[in-house]
MDAnalysis code that builds the backbone (N, CA, C; Angstrom):
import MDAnalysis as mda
import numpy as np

u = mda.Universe.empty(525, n_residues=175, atom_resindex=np.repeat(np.arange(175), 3), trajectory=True)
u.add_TopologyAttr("name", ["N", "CA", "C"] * 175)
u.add_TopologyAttr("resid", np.arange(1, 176))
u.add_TopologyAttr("resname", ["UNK", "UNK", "UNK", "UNK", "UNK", "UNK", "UNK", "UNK", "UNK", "UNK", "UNK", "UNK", "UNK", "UNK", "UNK", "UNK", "UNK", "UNK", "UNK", "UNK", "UNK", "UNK", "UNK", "UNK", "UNK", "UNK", "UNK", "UNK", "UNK", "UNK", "UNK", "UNK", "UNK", "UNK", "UNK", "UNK", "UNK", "UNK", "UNK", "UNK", "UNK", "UNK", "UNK", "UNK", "UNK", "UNK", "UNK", "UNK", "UNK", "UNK", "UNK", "UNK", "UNK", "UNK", "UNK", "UNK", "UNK", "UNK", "UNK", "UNK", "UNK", "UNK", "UNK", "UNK", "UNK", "UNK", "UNK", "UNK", "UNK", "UNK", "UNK", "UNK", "UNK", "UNK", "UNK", "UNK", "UNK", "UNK", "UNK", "UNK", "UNK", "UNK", "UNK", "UNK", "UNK", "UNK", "UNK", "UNK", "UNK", "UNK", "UNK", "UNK", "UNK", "UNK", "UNK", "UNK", "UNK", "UNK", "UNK", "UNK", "UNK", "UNK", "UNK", "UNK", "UNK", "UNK", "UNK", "UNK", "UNK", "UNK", "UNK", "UNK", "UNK", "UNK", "UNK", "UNK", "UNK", "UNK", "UNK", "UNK", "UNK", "UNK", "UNK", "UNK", "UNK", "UNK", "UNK", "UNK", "UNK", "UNK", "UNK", "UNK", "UNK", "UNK", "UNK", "UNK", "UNK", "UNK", "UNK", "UNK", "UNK", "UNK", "UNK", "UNK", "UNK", "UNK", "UNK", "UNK", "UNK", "UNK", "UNK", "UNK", "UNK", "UNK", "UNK", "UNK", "UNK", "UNK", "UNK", "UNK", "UNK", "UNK", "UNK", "UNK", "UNK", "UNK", "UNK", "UNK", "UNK", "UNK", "UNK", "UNK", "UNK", "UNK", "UNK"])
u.atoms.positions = np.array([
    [0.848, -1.193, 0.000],
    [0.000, 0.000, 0.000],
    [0.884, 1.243, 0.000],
    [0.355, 2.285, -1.056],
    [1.212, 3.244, -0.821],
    [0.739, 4.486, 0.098],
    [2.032, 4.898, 0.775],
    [1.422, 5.969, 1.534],
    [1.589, 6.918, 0.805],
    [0.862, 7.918, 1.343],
    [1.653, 9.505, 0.680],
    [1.674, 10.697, 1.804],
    [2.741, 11.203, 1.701],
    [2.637, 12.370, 2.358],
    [3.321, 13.822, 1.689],
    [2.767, 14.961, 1.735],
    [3.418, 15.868, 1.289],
    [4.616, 16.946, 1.828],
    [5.513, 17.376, 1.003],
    [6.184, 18.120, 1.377],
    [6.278, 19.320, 0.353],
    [6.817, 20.678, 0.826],
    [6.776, 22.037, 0.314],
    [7.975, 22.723, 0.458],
    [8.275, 23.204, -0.550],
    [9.693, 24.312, -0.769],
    [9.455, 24.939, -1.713],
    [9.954, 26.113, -1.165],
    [10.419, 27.109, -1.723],
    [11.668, 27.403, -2.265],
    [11.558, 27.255, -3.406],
    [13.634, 27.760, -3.901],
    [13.071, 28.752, -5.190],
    [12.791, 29.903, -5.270],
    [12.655, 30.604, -6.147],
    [11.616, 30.300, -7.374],
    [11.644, 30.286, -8.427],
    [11.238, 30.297, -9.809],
    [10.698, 28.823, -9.532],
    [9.475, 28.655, -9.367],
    [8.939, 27.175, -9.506],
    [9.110, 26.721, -10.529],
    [9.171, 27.269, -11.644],
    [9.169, 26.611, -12.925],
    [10.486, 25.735, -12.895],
    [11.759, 25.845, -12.259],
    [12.852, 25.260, -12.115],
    [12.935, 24.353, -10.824],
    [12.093, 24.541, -9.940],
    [11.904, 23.342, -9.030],
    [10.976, 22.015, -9.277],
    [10.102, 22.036, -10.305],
    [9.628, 21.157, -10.308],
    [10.680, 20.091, -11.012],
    [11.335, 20.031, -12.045],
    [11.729, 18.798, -12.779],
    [13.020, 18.044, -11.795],
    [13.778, 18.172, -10.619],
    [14.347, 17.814, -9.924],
    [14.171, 16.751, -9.197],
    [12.420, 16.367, -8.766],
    [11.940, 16.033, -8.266],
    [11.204, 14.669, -9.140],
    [11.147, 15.342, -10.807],
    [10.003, 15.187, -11.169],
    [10.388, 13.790, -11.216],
    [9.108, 12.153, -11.336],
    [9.330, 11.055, -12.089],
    [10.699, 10.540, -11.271],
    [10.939, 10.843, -10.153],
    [11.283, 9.911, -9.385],
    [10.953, 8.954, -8.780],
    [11.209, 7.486, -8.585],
    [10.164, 6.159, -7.432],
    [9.941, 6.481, -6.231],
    [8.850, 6.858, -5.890],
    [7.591, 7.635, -4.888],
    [7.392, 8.684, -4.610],
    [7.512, 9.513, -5.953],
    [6.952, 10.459, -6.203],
    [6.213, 10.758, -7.003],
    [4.912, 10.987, -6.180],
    [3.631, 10.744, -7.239],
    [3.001, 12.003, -7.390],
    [3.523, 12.943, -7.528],
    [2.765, 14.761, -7.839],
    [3.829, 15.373, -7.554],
    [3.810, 17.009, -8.601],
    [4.452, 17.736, -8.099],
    [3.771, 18.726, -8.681],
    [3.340, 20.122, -7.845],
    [2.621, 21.027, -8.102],
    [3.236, 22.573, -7.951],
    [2.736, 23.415, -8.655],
    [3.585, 24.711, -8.394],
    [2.359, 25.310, -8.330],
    [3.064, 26.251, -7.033],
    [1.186, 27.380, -6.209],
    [2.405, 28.272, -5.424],
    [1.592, 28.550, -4.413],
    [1.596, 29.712, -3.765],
    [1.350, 29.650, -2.583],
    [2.091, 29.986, -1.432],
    [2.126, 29.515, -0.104],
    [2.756, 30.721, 0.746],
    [2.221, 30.624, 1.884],
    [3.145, 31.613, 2.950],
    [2.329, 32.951, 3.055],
    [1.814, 33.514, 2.636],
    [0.895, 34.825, 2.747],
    [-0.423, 34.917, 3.093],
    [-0.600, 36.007, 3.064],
    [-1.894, 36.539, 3.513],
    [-3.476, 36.316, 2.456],
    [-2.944, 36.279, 1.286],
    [-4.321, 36.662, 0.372],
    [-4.645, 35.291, 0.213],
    [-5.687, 35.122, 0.037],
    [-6.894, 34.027, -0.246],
    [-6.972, 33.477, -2.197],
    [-6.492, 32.665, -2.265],
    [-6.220, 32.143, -3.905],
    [-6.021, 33.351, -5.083],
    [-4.364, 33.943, -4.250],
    [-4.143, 34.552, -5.297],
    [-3.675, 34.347, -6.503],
    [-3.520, 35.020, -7.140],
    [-2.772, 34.893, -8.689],
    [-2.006, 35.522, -8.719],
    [-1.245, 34.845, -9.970],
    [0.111, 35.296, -10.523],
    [0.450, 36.319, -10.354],
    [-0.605, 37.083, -10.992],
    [-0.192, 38.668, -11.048],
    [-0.195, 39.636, -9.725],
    [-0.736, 38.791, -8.650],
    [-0.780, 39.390, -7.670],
    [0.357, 38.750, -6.735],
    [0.868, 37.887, -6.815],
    [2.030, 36.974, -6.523],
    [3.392, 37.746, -6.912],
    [2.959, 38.431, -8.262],
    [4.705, 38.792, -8.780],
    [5.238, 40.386, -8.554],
    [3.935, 40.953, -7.537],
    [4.364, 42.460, -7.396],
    [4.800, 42.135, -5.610],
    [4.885, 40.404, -5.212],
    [5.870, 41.197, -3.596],
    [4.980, 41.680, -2.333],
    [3.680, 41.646, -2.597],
    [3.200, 42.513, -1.756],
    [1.906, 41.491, -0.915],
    [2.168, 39.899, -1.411],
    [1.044, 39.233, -0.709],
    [1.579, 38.613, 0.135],
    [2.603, 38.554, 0.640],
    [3.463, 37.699, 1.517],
    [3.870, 36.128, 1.075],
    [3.183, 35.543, 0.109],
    [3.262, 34.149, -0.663],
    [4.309, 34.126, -1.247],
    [5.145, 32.680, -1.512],
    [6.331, 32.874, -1.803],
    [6.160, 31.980, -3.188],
    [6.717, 32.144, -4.431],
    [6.551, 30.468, -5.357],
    [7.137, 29.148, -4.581],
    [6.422, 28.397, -4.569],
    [6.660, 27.170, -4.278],
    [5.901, 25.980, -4.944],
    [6.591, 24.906, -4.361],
    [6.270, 23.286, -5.154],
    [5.846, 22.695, -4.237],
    [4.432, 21.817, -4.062],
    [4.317, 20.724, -2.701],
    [4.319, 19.449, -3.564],
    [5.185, 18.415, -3.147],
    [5.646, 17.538, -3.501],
    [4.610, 16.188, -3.152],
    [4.304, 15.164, -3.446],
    [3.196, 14.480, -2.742],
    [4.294, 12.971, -2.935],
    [4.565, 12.468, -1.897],
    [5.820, 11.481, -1.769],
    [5.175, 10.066, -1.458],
    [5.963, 8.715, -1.177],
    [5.475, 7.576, -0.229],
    [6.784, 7.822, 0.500],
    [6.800, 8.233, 1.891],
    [7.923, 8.076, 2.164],
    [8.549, 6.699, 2.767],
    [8.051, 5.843, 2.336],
    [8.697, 4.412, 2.440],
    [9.478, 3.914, 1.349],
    [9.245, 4.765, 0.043],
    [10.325, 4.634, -1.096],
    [11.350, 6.051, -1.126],
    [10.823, 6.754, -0.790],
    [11.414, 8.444, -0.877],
    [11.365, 9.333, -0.068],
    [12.694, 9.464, 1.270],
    [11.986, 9.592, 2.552],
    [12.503, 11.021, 2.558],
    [11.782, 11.842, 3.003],
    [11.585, 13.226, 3.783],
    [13.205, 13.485, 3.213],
    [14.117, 12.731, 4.497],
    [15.456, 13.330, 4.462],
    [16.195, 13.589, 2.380],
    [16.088, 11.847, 2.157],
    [16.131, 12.801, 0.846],
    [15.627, 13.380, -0.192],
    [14.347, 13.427, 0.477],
    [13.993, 15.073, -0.742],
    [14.939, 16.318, -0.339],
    [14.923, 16.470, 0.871],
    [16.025, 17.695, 1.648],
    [17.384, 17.627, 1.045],
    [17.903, 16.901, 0.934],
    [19.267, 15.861, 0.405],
    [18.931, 16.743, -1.125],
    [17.810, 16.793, -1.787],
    [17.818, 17.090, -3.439],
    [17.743, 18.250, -3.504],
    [16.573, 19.199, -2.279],
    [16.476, 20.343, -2.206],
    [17.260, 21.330, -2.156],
    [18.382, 21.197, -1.240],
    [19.487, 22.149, -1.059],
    [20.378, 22.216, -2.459],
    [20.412, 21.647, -3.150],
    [21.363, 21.812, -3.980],
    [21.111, 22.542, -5.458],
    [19.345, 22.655, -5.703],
    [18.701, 23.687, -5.909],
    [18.171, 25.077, -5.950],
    [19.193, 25.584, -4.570],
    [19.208, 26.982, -4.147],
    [20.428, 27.558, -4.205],
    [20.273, 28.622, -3.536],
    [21.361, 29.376, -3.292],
    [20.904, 29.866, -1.508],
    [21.333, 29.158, -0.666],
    [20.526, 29.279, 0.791],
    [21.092, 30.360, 1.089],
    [21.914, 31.287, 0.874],
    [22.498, 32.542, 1.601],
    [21.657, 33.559, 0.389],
    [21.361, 33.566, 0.109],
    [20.437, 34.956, -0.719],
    [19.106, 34.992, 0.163],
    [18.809, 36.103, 0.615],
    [17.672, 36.514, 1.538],
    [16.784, 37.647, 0.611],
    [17.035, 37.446, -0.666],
    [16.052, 39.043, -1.721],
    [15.437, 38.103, -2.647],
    [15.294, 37.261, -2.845],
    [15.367, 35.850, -3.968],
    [16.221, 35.224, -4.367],
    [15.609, 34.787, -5.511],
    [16.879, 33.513, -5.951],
    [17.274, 33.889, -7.453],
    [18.620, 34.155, -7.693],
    [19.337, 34.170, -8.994],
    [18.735, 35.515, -9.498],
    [18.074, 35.608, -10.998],
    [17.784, 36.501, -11.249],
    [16.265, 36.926, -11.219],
    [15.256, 36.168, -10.431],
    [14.109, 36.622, -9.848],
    [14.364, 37.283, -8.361],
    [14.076, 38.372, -8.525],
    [14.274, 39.365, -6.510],
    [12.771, 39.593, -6.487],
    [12.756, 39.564, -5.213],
    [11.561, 39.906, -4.138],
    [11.533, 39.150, -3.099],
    [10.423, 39.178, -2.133],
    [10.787, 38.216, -1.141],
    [9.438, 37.061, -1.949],
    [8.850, 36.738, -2.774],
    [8.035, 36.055, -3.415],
    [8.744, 34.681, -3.919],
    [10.415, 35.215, -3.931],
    [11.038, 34.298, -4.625],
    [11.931, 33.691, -3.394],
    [11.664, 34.419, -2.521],
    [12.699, 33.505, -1.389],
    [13.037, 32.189, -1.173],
    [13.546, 32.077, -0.294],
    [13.836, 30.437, 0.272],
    [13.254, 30.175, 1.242],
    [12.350, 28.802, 1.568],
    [11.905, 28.302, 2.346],
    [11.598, 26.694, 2.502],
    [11.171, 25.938, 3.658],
    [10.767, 24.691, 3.659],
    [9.730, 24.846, 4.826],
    [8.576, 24.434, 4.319],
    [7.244, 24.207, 4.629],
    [6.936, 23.248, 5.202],
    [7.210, 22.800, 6.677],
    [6.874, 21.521, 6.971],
    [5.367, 21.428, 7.562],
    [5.064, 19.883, 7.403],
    [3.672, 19.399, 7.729],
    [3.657, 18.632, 9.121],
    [5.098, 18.073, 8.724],
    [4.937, 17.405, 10.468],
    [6.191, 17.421, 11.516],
    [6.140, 17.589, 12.572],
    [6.986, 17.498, 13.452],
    [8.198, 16.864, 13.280],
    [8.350, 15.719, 12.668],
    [9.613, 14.769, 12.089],
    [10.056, 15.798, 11.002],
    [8.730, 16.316, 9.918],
    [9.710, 16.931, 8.885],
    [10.502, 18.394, 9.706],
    [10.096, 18.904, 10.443],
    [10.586, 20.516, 10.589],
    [11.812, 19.791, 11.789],
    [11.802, 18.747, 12.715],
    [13.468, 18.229, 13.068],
    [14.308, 18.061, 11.740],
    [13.893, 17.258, 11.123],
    [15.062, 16.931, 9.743],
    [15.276, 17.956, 8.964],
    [14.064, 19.120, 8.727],
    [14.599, 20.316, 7.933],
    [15.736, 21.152, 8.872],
    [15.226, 21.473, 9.621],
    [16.048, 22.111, 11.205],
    [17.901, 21.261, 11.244],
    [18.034, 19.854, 11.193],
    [18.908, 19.380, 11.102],
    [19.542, 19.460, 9.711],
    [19.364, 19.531, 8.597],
    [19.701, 19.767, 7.545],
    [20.220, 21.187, 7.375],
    [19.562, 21.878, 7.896],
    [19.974, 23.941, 7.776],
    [21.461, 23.747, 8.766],
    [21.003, 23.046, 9.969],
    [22.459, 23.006, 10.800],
    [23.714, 22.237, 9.748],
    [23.550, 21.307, 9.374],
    [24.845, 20.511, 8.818],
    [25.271, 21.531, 7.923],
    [24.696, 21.851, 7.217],
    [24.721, 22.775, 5.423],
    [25.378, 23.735, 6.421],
    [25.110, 24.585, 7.718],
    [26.241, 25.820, 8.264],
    [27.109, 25.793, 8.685],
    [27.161, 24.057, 9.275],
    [28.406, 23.589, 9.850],
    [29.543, 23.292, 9.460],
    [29.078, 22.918, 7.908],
    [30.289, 22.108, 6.877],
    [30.763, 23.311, 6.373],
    [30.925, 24.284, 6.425],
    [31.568, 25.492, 5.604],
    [31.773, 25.400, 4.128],
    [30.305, 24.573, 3.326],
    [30.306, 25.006, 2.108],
    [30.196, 26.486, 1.548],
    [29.643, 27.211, 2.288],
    [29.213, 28.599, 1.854],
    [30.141, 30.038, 3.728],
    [30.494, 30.349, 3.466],
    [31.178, 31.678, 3.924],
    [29.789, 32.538, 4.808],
    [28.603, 32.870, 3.750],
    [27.862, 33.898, 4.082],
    [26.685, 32.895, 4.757],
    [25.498, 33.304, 5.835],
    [25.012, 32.430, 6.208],
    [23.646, 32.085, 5.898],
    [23.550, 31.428, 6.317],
    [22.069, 30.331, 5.691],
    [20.962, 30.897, 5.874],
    [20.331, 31.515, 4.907],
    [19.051, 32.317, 5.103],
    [17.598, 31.510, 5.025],
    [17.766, 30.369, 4.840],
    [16.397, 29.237, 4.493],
    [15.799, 29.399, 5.260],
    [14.566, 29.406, 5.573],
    [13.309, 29.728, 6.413],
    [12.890, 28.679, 6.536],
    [12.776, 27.998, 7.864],
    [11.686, 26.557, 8.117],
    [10.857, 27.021, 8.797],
    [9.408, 26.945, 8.086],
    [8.471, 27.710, 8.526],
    [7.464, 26.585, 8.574],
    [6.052, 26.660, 9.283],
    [5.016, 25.606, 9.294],
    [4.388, 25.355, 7.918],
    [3.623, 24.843, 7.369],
    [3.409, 24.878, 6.076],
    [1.495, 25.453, 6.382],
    [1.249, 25.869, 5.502],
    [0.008, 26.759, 5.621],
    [-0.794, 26.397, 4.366],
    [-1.702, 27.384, 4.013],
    [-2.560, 27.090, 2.854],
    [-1.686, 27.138, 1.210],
    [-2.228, 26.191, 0.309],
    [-1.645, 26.219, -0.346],
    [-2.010, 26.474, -1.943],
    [-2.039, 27.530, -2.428],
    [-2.959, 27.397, -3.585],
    [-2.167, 27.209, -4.899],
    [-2.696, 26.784, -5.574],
    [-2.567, 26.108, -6.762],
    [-2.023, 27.343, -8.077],
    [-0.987, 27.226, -9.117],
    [-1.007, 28.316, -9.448],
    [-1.668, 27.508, -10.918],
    [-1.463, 28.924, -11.273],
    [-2.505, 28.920, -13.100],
    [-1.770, 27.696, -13.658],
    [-2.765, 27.154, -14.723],
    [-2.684, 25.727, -14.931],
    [-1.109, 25.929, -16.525],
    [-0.941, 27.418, -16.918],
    [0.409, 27.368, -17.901],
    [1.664, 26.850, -17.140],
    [1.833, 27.154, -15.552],
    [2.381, 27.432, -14.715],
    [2.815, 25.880, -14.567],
    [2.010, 24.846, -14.462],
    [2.379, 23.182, -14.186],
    [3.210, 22.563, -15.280],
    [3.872, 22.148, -14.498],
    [5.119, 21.329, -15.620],
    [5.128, 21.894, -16.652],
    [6.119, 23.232, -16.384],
    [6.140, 24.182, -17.471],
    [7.511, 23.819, -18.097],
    [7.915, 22.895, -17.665],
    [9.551, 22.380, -18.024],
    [9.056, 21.135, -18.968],
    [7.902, 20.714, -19.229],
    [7.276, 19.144, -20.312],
    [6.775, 20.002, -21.644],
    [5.976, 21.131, -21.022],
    [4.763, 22.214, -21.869],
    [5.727, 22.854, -22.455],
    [7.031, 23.522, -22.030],
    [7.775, 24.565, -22.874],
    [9.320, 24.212, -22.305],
    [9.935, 23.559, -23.118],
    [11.272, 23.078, -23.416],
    [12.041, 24.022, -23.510],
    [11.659, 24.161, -24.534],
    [13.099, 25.447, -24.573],
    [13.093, 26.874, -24.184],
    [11.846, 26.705, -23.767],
    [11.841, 28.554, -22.365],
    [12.247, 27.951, -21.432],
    [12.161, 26.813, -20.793],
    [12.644, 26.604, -19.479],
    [14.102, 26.429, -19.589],
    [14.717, 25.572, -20.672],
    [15.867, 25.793, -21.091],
    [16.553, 27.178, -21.135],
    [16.135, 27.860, -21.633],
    [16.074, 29.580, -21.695],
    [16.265, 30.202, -20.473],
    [14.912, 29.592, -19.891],
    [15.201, 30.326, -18.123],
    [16.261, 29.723, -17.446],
    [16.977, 28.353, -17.145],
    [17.623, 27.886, -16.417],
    [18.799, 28.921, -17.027],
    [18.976, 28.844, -18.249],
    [20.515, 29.222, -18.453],
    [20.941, 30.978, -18.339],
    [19.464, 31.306, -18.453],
    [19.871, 33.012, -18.205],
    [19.175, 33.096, -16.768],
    [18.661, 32.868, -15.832],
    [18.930, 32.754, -14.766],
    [19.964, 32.754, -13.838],
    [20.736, 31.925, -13.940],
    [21.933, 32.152, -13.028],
    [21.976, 30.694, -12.371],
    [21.017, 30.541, -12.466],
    [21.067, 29.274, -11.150],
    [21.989, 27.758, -11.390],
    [22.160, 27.317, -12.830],
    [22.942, 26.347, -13.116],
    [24.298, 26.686, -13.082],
    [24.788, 27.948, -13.576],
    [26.321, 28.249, -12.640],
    [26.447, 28.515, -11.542],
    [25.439, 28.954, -10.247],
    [25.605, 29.103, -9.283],
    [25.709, 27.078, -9.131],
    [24.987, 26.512, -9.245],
    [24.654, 25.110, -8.835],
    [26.129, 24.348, -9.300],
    [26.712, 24.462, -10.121],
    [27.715, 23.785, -10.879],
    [28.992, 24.476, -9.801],
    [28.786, 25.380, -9.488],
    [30.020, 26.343, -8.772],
    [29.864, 26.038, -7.225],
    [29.004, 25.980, -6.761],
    [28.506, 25.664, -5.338],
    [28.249, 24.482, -4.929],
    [27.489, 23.565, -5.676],
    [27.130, 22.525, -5.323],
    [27.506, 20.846, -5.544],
    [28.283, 21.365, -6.955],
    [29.007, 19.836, -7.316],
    [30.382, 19.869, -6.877],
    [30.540, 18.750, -6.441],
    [32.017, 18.492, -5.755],
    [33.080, 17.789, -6.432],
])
């Protein structure tokens, strides 16, 4: 029987967090919405001026008996840039920030333990700005917005590479 449980992050530009994840064994959804703020099923356009408190994010829908909590965290970090506190790469605001959204008590110890190792190991100089925050309502964003990395190839291609984020990732994160 499979279980499922979900998990949520924030690493900037959803459109680049979903395929990391995507079509891995027990991982059965991955969605891009809107989480962390104040307004009631906002939209895009009200999402990209900064001013609803919602950040882009992905909630992940897992079994964690094939794909456990720790390593989605394990995949997550290496997706960001955890010391940028304005956004990520070349999206700024705090819409684009960094965060992890936990649902349950086990996940926000293992996120909590994960932020510690990542400050301890002195991969990065400047310090760890990731937010482990409770996870809250979560709305769904516009349906162009879902697996926009299957729907449009070579804009997402486009975005990864003028973004910033695959030389930050290649420079920071591979060893």
């Amino acid at each position: 029987m499979n279980k499922k449980e979900l998990a949520t992050f924030a690493g900037g530009c959803f459109w680049c967090m979903v395929k990391p994840f995507d079509e891995l064994p027990g991982i059965h959804g991955i969605i891009s919405g809107y989480t962390g703020g104040d307004v009631e099923n906002p939209t895009y356009e009200q999402i990209k001026t900064g001013e609803t408190g919602h950040r882009e994010a992905v909630q992940i829908t897992y079994d964690p008996e094939v794909f456990p909590y720790q390593k989605l965290l394990d995949l997550y970090w290496p997706q960001i840039d955890p010391t940028d506190d304005g956004g990520q790469f070349i999206d700024r605001g705090s819409q684009y920030r960094t965060a992890i959204f936990y649902h349950t008590y086990e996940q926000k110890e293992l996120a909590e333990n994960s932020r510690k190792e990542l400050e301890e190991n002195g991969r990065f100089s400047k310090p760890i700005v990731t937010e482990i925050l409770p996870a809250s309502d979560f709305y769904l964003a516009e349906e162009y917005h879902q697996d926009f990395y299957k729907k449009n190839p070579e804009a997402y291609k486009e975005e990864r590479k003028t973004s910033g984020r695959d030389t930050f990732i290649n420079e920071n994160w591979k060893n």
